[in-house]
N, C-alpha and C positions, 0 to 999 in steps of 0.2 A: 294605310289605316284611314277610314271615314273620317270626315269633319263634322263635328256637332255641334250645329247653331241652338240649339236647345240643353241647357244643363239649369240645374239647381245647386242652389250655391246655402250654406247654412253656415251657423256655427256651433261646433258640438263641446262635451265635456270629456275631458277623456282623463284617467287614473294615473298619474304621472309616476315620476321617481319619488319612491318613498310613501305610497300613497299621496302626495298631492293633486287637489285637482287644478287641473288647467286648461283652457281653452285651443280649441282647433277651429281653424277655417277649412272646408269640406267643397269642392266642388264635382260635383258627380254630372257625368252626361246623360242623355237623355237618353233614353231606348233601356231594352230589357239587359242586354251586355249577352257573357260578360264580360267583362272591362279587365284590363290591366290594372295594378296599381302603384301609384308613384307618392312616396312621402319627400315632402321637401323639407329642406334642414335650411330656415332664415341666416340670416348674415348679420353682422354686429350691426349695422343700422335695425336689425328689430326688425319683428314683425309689421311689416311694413307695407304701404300700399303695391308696393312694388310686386311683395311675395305675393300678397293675394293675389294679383292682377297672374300674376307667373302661375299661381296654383288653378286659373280657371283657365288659364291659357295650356295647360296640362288636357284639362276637359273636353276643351275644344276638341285638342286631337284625337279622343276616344279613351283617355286614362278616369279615374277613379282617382281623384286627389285630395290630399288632406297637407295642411302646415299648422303645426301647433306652435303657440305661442312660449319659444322656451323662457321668453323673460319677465311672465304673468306674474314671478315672486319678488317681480323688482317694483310692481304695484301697475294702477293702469296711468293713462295719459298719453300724451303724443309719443308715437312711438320713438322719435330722435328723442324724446329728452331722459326716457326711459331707458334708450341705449346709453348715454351717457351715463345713468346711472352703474348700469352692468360694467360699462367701460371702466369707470373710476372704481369701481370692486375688483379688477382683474379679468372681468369676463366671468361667464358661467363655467363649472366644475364638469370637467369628460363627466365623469360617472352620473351627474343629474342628466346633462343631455343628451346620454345612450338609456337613461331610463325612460324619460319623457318622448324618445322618438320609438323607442319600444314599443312603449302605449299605442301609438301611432298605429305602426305597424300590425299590432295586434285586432286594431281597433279594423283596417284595412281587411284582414283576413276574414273577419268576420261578418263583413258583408255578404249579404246572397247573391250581389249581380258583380263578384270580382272572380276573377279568373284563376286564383289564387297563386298568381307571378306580381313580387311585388319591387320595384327598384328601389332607390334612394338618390335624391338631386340636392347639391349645394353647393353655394358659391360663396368667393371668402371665407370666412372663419366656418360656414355650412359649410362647406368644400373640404374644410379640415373634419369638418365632424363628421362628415357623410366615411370618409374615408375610417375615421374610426371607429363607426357604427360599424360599417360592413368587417371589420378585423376584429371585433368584438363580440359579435352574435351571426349567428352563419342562418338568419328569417329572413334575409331579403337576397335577390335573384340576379341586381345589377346595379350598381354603383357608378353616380357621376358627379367628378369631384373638377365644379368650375373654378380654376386660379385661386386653391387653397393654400394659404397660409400656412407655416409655423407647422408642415408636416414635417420636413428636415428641421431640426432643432438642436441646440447647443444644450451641452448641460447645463449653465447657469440659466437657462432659461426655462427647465422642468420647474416645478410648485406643487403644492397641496393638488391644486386645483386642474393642474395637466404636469402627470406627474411622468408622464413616458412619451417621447415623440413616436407621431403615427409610424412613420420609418421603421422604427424597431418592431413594430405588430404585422410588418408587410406578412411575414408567414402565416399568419392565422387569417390573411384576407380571405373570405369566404364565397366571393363572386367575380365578375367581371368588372372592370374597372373603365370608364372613359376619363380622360384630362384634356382640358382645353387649358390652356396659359397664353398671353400673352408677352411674346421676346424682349418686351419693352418692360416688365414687371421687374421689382424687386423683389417681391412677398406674397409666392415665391420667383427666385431669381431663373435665368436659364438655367447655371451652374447644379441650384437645389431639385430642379424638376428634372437634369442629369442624374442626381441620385438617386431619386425615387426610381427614375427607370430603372436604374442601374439594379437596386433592391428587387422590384418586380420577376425582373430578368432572373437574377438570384435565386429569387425562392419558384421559378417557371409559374408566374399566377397569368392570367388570361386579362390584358388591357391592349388598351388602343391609347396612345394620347397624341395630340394635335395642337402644334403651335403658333401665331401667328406673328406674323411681322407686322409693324404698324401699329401693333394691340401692346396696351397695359394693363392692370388692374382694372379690373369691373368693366372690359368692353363690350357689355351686355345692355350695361345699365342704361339707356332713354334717356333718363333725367338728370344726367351729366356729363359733364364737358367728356369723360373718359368713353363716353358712346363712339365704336366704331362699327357704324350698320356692316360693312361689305364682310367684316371677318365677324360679328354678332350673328347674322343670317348665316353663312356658313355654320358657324359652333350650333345650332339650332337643328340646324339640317342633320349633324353630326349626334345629338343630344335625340333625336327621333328616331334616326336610322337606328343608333345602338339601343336604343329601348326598344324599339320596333323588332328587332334581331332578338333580344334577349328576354321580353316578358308578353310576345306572344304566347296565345294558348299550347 
């Protein structure tokens, strides 16, 4: 795929869960397309300088990218202190952000210069939710769930607010799947991304997952001590290839 040193970056409104409105960051590349599209699902640090940077970095490569901000009803502000608000609530409720990334999606299709193939990308608690968007709604083409969380889950640990672990919806998963983890991870552990596979396998759904030695939680992330570039670049390469494969025209 082309490299686009040209794109346009905005911020739109898009009809959430429930009718609410809420805010999305849009980075669309340059040229007529059309384009792939990829919706990114943020991580408990929040809609964050991070995502956007990741949603234009989407652009670059020739996607059509959008990341809404699923924690606009916890008010605005720095996005860390904002997380912390969600955080000390429990986190946001599945069901608001499989509506709110619907929107997304939707908002996605509706474009004139997209291809009409659209993924879904998230890391951490994204990485749980991506996975449960795509076992929820069969609209999006390929699924990439970075070192998600609290997809194996204990029963004392279901709530109002994630009332079924992703685990148990592996059968209704609707696309392809990629996992990158790190072996150094607790959350999730080697042991939990054993089951996942194990479930996959089970229900014969179509994934790739890739693990890394060296790596823990978040070795994507630049702006902490947890950055491990040699297996980050790798997962990258991995994160384009299976897009590249799956939401070509």
């Amino acid at each position: 795929m082309s490299f686009y040193r040209g794109m346009t970056c905005e911020n739109v409104t898009l009809t959430g869960h429930q009718g609410t409105p809420i805010t999305a960051y849009v980075a669309r590349p340059s040229g007529p397309g059309p384009h792939p599209g990829v919706v990114l699902i943020h991580h408990l640090p929040g809609w964050s300088e991070l995502y956007i940077e990741t949603t234009r970095r989407f652009a670059h490569h020739g996607y059509l990218a959008i990341c809404a901000n699923l924690y606009e009803r916890a008010g605005p502000g720095n996005p860390d202190d904002v997380a912390a608000t969600v955080r000390a609530g429990g986190g946001i409720a599945d069901a608001q952000m499989v509506g709110d990334t619907e929107a997304a999606v939707k908002w996605m299709r509706a474009q004139p210069t997209h291809n009409g193939k659209v993924g879904v990308f998230g890391s951490c608690s994204g990485g749980r939710h991506a996975v449960i968007y795509a076992s929820r709604k069969a609209d999006v083409d390929a699924c990439a769930d970075l070192w998600g969380g609290r997809v194996v889950m204990a029963p004392d640990e279901l709530n109002a607010n994630t009332p079924t672990a992703p685990i148990d919806m592996t059968r209704d998963l609707c696309c392809p799947l990629l996992g990158l983890f790190g072996n150094d991870d607790r959350a999730p552990s080697p042991e939990q991304v054993n089951q996942h596979e194990a479930a996959l396998k089970q229900h014969n759904k179509p994934y790739e997952f890739h693990r890394y030695d060296g790596a823990g939680h978040g070795f994507f992330y630049w702006h902490r001590p947890l950055y491990r570039p040699e297996q980050a670049m790798d997962g990258w390469a991995k994160v384009f290839a299976f897009f590249g494969k799956h939401l070509a025209a």
